[in-house]
C-alpha positions in Angstrom: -76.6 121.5 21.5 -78.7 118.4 23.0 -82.1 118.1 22.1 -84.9 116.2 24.1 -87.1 114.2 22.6 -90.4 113.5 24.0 -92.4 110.4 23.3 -96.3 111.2 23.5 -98.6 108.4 23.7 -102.0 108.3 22.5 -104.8 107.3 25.3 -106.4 103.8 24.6 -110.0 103.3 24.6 -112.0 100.2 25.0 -114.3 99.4 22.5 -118.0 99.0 22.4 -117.6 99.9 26.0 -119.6 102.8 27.4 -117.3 103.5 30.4 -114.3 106.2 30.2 -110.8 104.2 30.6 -107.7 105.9 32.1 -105.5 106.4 29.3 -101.6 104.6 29.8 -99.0 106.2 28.8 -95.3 105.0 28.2 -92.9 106.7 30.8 -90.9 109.4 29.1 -87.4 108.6 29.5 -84.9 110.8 31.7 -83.1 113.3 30.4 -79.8 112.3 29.9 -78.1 113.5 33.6 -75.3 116.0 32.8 -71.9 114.4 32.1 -69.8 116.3 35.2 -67.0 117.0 33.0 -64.7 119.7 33.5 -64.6 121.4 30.6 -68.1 120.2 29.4 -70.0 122.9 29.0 -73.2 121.3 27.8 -72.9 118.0 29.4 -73.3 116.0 26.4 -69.7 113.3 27.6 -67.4 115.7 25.5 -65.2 118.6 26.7 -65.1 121.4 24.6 -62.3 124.2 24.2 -62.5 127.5 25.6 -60.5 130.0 23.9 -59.8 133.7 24.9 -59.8 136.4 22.6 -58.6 139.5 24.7 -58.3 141.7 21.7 -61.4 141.4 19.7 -63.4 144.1 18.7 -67.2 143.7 19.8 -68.8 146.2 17.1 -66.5 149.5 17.0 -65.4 148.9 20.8 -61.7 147.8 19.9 -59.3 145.0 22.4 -62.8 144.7 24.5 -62.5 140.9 23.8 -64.3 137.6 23.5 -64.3 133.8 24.7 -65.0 131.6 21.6 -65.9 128.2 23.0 -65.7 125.0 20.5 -68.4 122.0 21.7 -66.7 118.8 21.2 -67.7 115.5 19.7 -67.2 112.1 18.2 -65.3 113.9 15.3 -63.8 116.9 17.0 -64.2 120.5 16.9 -65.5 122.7 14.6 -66.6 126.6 13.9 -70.0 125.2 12.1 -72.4 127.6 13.8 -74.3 124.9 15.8 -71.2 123.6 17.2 -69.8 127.0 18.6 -70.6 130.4 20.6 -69.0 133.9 20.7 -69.3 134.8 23.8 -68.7 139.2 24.7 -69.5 141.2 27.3 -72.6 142.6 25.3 -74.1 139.1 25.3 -77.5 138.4 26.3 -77.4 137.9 29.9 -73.7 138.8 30.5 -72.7 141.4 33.1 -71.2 144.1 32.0 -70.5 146.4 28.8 -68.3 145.6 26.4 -65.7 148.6 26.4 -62.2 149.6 24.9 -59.4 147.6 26.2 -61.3 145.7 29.2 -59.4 142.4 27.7 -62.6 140.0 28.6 -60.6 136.4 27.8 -57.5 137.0 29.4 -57.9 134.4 31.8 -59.8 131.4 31.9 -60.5 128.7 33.5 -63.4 125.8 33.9 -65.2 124.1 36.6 -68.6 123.4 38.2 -69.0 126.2 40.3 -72.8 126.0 41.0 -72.6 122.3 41.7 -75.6 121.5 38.9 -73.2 118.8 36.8 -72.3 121.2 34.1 -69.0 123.1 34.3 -69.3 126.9 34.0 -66.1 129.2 32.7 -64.6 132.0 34.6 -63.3 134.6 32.6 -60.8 137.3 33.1 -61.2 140.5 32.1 -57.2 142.2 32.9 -58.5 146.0 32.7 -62.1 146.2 33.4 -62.5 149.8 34.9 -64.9 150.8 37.5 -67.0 153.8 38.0 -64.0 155.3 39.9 -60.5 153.6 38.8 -59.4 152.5 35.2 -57.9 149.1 34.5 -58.4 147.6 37.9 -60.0 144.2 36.0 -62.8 142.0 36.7 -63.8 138.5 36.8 -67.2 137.1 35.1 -68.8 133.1 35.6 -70.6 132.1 32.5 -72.7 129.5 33.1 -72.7 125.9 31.7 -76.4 124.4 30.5 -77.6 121.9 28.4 -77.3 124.6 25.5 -73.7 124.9 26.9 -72.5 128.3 28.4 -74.8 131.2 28.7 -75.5 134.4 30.5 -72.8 135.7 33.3 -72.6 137.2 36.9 -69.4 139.3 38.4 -67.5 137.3 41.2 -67.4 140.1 44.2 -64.4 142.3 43.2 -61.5 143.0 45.8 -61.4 146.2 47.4 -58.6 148.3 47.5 -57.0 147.5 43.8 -55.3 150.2 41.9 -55.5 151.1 38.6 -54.2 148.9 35.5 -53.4 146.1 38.1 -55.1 143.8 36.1 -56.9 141.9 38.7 -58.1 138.5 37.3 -55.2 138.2 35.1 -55.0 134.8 36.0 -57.4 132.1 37.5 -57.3 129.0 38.3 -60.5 126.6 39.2 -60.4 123.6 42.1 -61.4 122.0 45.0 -58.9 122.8 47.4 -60.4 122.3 51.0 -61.7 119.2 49.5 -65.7 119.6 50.7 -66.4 119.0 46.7 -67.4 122.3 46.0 -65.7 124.0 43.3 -63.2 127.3 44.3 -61.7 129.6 42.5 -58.0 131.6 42.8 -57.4 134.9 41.0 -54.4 136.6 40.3 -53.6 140.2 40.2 -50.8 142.6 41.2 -51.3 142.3 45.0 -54.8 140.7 44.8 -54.8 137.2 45.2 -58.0 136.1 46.3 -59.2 133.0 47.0 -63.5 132.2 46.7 -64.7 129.2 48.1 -67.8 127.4 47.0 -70.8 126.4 46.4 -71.4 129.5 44.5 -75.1 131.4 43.6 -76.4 131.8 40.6 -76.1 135.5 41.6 -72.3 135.2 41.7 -71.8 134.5 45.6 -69.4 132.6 47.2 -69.7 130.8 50.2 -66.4 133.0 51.2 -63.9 134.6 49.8 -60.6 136.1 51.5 -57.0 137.6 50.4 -54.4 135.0 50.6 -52.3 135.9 53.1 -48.7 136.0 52.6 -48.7 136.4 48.8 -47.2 139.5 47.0 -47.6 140.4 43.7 -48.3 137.6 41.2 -50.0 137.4 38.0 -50.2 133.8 37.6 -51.6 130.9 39.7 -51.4 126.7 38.9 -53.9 124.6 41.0 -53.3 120.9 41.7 -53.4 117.7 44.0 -49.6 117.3 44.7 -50.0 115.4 47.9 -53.0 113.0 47.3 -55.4 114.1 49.8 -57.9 114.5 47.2 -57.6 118.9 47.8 -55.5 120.8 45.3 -52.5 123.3 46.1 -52.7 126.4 44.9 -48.8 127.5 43.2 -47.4 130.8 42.6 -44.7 132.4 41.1 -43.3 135.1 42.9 -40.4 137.7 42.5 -38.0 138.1 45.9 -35.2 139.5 46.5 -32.1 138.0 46.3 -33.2 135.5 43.6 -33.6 137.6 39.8 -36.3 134.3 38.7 -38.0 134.7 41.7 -39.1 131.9 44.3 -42.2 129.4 43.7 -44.7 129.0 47.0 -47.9 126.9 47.3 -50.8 126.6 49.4 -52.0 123.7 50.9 -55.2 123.1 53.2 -54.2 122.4 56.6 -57.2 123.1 59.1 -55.7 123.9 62.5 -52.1 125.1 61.8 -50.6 128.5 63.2 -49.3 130.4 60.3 -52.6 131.7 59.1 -55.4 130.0 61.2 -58.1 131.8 60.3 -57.6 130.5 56.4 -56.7 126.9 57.4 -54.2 126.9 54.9 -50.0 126.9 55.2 -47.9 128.4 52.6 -44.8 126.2 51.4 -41.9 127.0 49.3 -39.9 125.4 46.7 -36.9 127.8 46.8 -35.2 125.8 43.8 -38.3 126.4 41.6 -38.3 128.5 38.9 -40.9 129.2 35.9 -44.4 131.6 35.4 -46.5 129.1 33.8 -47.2 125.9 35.4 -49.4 122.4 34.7 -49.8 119.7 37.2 -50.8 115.6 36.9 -49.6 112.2 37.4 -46.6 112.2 35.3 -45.1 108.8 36.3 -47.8 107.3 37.9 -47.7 107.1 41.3 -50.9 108.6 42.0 -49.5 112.1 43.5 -50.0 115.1 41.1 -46.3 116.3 39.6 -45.8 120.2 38.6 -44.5 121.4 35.7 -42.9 124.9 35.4 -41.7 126.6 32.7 -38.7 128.7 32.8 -38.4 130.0 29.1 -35.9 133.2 29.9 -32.5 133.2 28.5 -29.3 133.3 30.8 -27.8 136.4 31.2 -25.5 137.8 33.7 -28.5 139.6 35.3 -30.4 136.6 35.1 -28.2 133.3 36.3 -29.6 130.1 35.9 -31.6 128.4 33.4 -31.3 127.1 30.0 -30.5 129.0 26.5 -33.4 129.2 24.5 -35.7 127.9 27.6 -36.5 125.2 29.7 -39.0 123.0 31.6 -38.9 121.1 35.1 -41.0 119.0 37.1 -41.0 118.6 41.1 -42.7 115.1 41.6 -45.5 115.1 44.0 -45.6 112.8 47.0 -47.6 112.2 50.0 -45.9 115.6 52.2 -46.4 117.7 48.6 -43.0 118.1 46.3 -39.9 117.7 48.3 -37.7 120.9 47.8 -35.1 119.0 48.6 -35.2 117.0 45.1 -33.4 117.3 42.1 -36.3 117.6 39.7 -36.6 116.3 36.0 -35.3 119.3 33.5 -35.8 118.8 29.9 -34.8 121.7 26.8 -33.9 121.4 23.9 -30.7 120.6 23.8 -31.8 117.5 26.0 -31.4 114.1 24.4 -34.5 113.1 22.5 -35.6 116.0 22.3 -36.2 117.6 18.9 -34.4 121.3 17.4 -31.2 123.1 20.1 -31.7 125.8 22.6 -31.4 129.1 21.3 -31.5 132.4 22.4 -34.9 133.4 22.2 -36.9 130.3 21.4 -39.0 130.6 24.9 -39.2 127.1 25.3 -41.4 127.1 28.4 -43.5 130.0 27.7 -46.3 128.1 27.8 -47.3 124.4 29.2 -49.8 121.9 29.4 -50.4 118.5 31.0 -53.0 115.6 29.7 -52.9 111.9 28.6 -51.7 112.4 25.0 -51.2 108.7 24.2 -53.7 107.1 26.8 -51.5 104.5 28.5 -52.6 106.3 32.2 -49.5 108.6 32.7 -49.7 112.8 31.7 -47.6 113.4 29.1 -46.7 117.1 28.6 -46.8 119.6 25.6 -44.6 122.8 25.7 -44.5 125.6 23.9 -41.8 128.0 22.3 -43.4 130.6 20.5 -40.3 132.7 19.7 -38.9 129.8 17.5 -37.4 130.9 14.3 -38.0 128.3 11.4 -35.9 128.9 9.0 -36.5 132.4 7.9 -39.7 132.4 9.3 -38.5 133.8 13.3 -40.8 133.7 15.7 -43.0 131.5 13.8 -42.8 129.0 17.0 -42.7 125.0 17.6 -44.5 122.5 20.1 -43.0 120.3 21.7 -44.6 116.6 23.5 -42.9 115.0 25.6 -43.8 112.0 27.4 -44.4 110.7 31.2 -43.1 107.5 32.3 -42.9 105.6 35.1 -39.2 107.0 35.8 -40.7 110.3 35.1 -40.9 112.9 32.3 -38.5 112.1 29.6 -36.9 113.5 26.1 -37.1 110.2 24.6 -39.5 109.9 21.5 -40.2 113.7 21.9 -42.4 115.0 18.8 -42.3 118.7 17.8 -44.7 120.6 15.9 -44.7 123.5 13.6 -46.9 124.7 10.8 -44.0 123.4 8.4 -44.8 119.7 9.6 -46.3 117.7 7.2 -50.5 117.4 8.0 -50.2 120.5 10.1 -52.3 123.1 8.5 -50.9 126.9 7.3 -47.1 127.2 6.7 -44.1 129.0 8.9 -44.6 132.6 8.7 -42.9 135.2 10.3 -44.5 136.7 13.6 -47.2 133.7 13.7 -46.3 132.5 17.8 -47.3 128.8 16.7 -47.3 127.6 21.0 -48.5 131.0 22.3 -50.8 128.7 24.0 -51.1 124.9 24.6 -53.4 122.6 26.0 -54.3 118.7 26.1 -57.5 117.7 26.4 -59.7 115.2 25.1 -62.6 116.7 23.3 -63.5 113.2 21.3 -63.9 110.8 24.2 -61.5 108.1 23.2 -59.2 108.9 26.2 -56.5 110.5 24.7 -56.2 114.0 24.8 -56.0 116.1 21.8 -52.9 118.5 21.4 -54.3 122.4 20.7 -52.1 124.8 19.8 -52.6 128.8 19.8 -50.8 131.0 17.2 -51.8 134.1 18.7 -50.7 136.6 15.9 -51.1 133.9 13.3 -52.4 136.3 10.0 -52.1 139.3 12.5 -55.2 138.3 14.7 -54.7 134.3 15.8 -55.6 130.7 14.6 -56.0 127.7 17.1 -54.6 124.1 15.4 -55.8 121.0 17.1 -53.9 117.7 16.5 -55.8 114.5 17.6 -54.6 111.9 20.1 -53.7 108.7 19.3 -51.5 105.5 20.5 -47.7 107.1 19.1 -48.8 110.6 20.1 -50.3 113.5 18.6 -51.2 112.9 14.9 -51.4 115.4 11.8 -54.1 112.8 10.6 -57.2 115.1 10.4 -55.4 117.8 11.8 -57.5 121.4 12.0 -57.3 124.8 12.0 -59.4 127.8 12.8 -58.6 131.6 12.0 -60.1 134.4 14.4 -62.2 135.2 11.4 -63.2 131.9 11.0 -64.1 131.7 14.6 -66.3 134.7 14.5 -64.3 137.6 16.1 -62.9 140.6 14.6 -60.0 143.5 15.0 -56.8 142.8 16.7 -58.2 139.8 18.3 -54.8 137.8 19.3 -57.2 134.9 19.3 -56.0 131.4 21.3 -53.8 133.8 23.9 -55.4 131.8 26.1 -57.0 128.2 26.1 -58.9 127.6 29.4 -57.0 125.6 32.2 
């Protein structure tokens, strides 16, 4: 937390005077003017981490979940009790009742929303029920402060959603018609939504609409690929006629015919394939670049793709990524790159992208939680892999497990070490730091977090934190998600 400071002064008087003086008073200084950070939820200059926690307990109320959040500084992240905040639907201030199975930190993702300089979180919650209809899910703003994020408002819910679709099990924050307000996507069987800002305290947009054209997808990237300074909104869809499916984006375009009353087109990239997705300037050329993951085996009903998983990225340019490319794929049985493709390794299942090393291009971390170490299967491995101005490439690649010397815990069984992955600098020295989730890690989750440095991520103060440690309880499958 930041605390102000106040200087008080104490009035002058004039002596052996009998007249009354104005007392003078040194000006108070300003209070330090919030840092606009995405991701800093207290606008001290340092993004913190986010962390879902869909299956926590909140008292007896099991898998009603939690968002842990983590407040960066200087020296990192830590679970000291001034330095984090369990956040539940039972909070002070929070909409909503924590209940069984809701799954509140599903989904999250960060971004001013109110437009006040500190970024707020939007949280999923996959199977929120209504008064009517179970499992339809939800989606809840917490607001960023200078105390960092507290209380919580209900974004207006789609009508129409059935039960257990699991509406807001992804969401993705951005300015996309580029008027520098804040908007929001959400995710959801056949409920995509999209909610423009400038958004109320009370939780209202200035719109919000379906996006038309859009089928049923439960995950959503958001990202300038084209360099007008608005970002396209990417989904992953299943089609027929293609078993891993067909990747479309949106991009603003006031004034076209597909859908005029959105002013946006939808685009495809028929070659594309991957759920998960990450975008930034991966070889510098100032256009944002996407990353996919594609982390599902070959198989005769399945054709394509990589043994043990894969990753790809479609390079940005000034018309958006050109389908017609042949993008950059990388697994692991790509030169450079640490360990060999093999069945069930999901290399892919998870990415991130972020300046690992700080020399100005995104470097990307990948995660294969189904790794077997040894005996130790499904213990799970991270990969980094670093941009270039030729693009992403395998060489110098570093992977991670919790067998690599300086990492914290050991290889166990079952621990999904890269459930999760995310790169972002929480110590302000412009490199981003490489956090890891083991969601099962000791049956309920640990988050590792590896600092940035000049060769990459380093085990050098390396850290860890249980679910226990972090504050929440039961089945808690802590660090499934780190916010986007």
């Amino acid at each position: 937390m930041r605390k102000r400071t106040l200087l008080l002064a104490t009035a002058l008087t004039a002596g052996l005077t009998t007249s009354l003086l104005t007392p003078v008073l040194p000006a108070a200084p300003a209070a330090a003017a919030p840092s606009r950070l995405a991701h800093d939820f207290n606008g001290d200059g340092y993004r913190d981490l986010a962390i879902g926690s869909w299956g926590a307990s909140v008292g007896s109320v099991h898998g009603a979940g939690a968002v842990v959040v983590l407040y960066g500084s200087a020296s990192g992240v830590s679970t000291a009790t001034s330095r984090k905040a369990v956040i539940t639907q039972n909070s002070p201030g929070v909409a909503g009742t924590a209940e069984a199975d809701d799954r509140f930190g599903y989904s999250l993702a960060a971004g001013d929303l109110d437009g006040d300089g500190y970024s707020d979180l939007v949280v999923g919650a996959q199977y929120e029920s209504t008064t009517t209809k179970r499992g339809v899910g939800e989606l809840t703003v917490l607001w960023g402060g200078a105390s960092g994020l507290s209380g919580g408002v209900t974004l207006p819910q789609p009508g129409g959603l059935s039960e257990w679709g699991g509406y807001g099990s992804d969401v993705a924050v951005a300015d996309v018609d580029g008027d520098g307000k804040a908007d929001v996507t959400a995710t959801g069987q056949t409920a995509t939504r999209l909610y423009n800002g400038p958004f109320t305290r009370a939780g209202k947009p200035r719109t919000h609409l379906p996006v038309e054209g859009i089928g049923t997808t439960f995950e959503v990237t958001a990202g300038d690929l084209n360099g007008d300074r608005k970002a396209e909104r990417v989904y992953p869809m299943a089609v027929d006629g293609d078993a891993r499916g067909d990747i479309r984006y949106a991009t603003h375009a006031p004034g076209n015919d597909q859908f005029p009353e959105s002013d946006y087109a939808l685009l495809a990239l028929p070659g594309a394939d991957g759920d998960p997705g990450a975008t930034g300037d991966i070889n510098g050329d100032g256009y944002g670049d996407l990353v996919l993951g594609d982390y599902r085996d070959p198989s005769s009903d399945l054709p394509g793709g990589s043994k043990g998983g894969r990753i790809a990225v479609w390079y940005g340019s000034k018309n958006g990524p050109d389908p017609a490319q042949r993008p950059t794929v990388i697994h692991q049985d790509t030169p450079g790159v640490p360990g060999a493709g093999e069945n069930g390794d999901l290399f892919g299942s998870a990415v991130a992208v972020g300046d690992v090393n700080g020399d100005g291009l995104a470097d990307v971390a990948v995660g294969a939680w189904g790794e077997d170490n040894g005996t130790a299967r499904d213990s799970g491995s991270v990969t980094v892999l670093f941009g270039s101005r030729a693009g992403l490439t395998g060489t110098g690649a570093k992977s991670f497990t919790q067998n690599t010397a300086g990492v914290p815990g050991a290889n166990e069984t079952g621990d999904a070490f890269g459930l999760s992955v995310q790169l972002t600098d929480v110590t302000k020295d412009r490199r981003a730091e490489l956090v890891v989730g083991s969601g099962y890690e000791n049956e309920n989750g640990a988050v590792t977090v590896l600092r940035g440095a000049s060769a990459g991520p380093t085990t050098s103060g390396a850290a860890s934190f249980t679910a226990a440690a972090a504050g929440v309880k039961g089945s808690a499958v802590f660090a499934w998600e780190l916010a986007e």
